[in-house]
N, C-alpha and C positions, 0 to 999 in steps of 0.2 A: 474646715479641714480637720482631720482627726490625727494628732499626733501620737507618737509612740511616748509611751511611759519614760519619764527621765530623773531621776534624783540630783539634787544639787545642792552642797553646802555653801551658804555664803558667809566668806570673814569679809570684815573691812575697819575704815580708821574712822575710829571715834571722834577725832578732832575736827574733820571737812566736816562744820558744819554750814557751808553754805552749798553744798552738794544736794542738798534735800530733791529739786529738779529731775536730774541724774540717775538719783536710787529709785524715785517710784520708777523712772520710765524703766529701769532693769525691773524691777518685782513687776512688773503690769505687762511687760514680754513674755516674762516668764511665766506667770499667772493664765495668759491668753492659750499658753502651749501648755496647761495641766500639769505642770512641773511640781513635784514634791519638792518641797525647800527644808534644808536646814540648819539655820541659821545658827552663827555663835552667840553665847548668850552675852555678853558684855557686847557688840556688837546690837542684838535683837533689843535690849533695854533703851540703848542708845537710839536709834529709828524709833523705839515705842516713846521716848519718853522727853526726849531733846528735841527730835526733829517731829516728833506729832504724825507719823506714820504709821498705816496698821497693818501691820506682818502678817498675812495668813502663814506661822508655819506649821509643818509637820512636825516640828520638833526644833526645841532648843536643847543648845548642848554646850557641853564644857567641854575642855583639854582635848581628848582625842576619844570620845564619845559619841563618834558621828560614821556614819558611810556613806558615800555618794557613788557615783556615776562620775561627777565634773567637781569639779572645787572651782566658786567664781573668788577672787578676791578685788575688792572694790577700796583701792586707794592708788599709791605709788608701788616704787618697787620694796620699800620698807614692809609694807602691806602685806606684799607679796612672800617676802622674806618670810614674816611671821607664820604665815599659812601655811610654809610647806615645812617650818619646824613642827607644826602643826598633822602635818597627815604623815611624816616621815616613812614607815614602812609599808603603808597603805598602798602609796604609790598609786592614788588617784591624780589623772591629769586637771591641771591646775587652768584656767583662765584669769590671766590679769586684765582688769579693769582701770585704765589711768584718769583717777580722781586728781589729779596733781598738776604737774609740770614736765620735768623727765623720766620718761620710763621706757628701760628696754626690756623688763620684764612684765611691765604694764603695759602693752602696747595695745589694746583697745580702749580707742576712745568711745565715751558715753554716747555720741553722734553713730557710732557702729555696732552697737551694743544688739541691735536686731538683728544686721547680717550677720555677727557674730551667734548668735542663738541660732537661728537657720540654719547656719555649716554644721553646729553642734548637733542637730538633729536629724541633717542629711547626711551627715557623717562626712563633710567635705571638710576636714582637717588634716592635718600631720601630730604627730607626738615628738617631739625632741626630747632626748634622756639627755639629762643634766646632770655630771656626776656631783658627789656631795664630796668634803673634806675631815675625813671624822680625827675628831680628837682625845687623845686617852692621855690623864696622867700618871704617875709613882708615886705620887702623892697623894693628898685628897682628892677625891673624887669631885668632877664638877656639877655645878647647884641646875644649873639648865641642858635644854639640848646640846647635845656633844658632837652636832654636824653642822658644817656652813656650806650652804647654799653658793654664795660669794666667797668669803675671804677670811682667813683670822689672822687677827691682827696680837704681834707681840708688843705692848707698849708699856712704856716709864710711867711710873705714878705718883703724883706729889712732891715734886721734885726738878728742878733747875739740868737735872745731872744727866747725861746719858745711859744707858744700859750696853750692859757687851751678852751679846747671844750669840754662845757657839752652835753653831748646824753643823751636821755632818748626815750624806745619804748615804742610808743603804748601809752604813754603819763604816764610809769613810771618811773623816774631816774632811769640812770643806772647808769653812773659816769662821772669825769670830768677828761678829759687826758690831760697829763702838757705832750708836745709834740712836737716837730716838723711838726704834723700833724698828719692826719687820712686818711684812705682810705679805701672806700665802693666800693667794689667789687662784680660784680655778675659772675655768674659761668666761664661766657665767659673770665671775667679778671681775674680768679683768679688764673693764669699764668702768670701775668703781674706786672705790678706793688706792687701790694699786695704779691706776691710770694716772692720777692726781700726784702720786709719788713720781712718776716717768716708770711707770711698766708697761709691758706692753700689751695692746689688744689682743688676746688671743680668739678666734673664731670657734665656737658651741659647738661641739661634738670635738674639738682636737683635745688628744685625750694625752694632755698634757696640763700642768699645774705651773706657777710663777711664783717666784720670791723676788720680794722689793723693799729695800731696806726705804725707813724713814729719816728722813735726813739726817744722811750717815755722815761722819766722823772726814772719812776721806772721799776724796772726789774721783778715786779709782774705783771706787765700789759702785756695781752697774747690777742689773739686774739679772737673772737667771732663770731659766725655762728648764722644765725639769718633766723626764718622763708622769704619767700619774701613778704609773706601780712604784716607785720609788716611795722609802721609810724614810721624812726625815725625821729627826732628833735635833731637840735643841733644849739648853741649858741657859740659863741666864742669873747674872750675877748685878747689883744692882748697889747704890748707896745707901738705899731707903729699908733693904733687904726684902723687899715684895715689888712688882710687877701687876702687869692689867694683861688680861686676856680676853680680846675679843673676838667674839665666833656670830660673824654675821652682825656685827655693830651690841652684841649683849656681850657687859664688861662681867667680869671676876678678878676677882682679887687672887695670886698665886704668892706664894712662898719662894725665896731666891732660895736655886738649886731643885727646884722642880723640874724633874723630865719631863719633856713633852713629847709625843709621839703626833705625828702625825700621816695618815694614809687615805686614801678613796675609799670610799665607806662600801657597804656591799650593795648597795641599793643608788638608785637613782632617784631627778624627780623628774615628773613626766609636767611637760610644759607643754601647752596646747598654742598651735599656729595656724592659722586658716590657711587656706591653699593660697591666696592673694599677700601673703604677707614674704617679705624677702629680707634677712637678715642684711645685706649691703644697703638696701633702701634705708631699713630704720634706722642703721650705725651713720651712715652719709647724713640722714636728716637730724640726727639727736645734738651728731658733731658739729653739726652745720658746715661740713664740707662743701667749697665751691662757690659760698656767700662772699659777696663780696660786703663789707661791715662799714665801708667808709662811708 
């Protein structure tokens, strides 16, 4: 059978090293279908030189030195995570591969990895836009990507003490959480992190964002659902005089009295779902809804 031309870059986590199995059978699908690969190089060394695997690629590449067609990413949803701070403006659609345990951004398994390739090339898929979270300071500028995927997280650093972060949207006070922290989730995280706090699930494409304080102070304080066009603003005052901020699980160090801004970035990320896949399936099956566990 003669396939159409396809480019693919593939990340994935260095650590699965007993995934070795898994990865040839993806390169040996791929490889069968004439697929140009281009692989991340920390990732390409890792398969060359840990797991004893030999990469035909087109090209290795670093940072954001790459263009594909598909982006596979081969781990969890951490994996995944990295990848699409990885293509950010590209806005190449992403396939997650779950090397792991839970993934709802990883939701092909290895066992699937050929009917997944087949959709990709019969073009029997969907694209979900996934809005991002972007973040700007008044301060210093941040060291890494400035969009989450998932969540960012406001938290305490080194320290016994809580933190108080005032928010206000849209540039009205809303209130100030005496906290262990905060966390701004968008639809795509709010399985994650935020879930763990008591926030709530919000369904992919509801183009809305969530704040979820971390074990806050008082036991009135509940969560909130907030349009996505909404600015918030938030300040934070602290014992230690600095804070952690994290954008998709990568921390930085901030300054007490840093603005933070926070908005939907202008861009999306395209998430790839085969026609057989159903958002209620995966959420019921990850939650384990319906199990009875006795």
């Amino acid at each position: 059978m003669v396939y159409r031309k396809m480019r693919f870059a593939l990340f994935g986590n260095i650590y699965q090293t007993k995934k070795s199995a898994s990865i040839q059978k993806v390169l040996a699908c791929l490889y069968e279908r004439g697929a140009e690969l281009y692989v991340d190089m920390e990732y390409y060394y890792f398969l060359k030189d840990n797991q004893r695997i030999n990469v035909n690629a087109a090209k290795v590449f670093t940072g954001d030195d790459f263009d594909a067609d598909i982006v596979i990413s081969m781990g969890g949803d951490g994996t995944f995570l990295k990848a699409a701070s990885r293509v950010r403006e590209k806005m190449i659609p992403i396939v997650g591969v779950n090397m792991g345990r839970l993934g709802f951004l990883a939701d092909v398994s290895p066992s699937d990895i050929e009917k997944c390739v087949d959709a990709l090339y019969e073009e029997d898929f969907s694209i979900e836009n996934r809005a991002l979270i972007q973040v700007t300071t008044d301060g210093e500028s941040l060291e890494g990507y400035n969009c989450a995927l998932n969540d960012v997280a406001i938290l305490k650093r080194d320290t016994a003490s809580m933190i108080s972060i005032r928010a206000s949207v849209n540039g009205e006070y809303l209130t100030t959480y005496q906290a262990d922290g905060l966390v701004i989730s968008s639809p795509t995280g709010s399985t994650a992190y935020s879930l763990s706090n008591g926030g709530p699930i919000i369904v992919p494409g509801t183009k809305v964002f969530s704040m979820t304080a971390v074990a806050p102070h008082s036991m009135n304080v509940r969560p909130i659902v907030l349009s996505d066009s909404s600015e918030i603003s938030l300040t934070v005052e602290s014992r230690s005089h600095n804070f952690l901020i994290a954008i998709d699980g990568r921390s930085e160090k901030c300054k007490e009295g840093t603005k933070i801004t926070l908005r939907r970035a202008p861009y999306d990320v395209k998430v790839v779902k085969r026609s057989d896949q159903r958002y209620f399936t995966t959420l019921r099956e990850k939650m384990m809804w319906g199990v009875d566990l006795r």
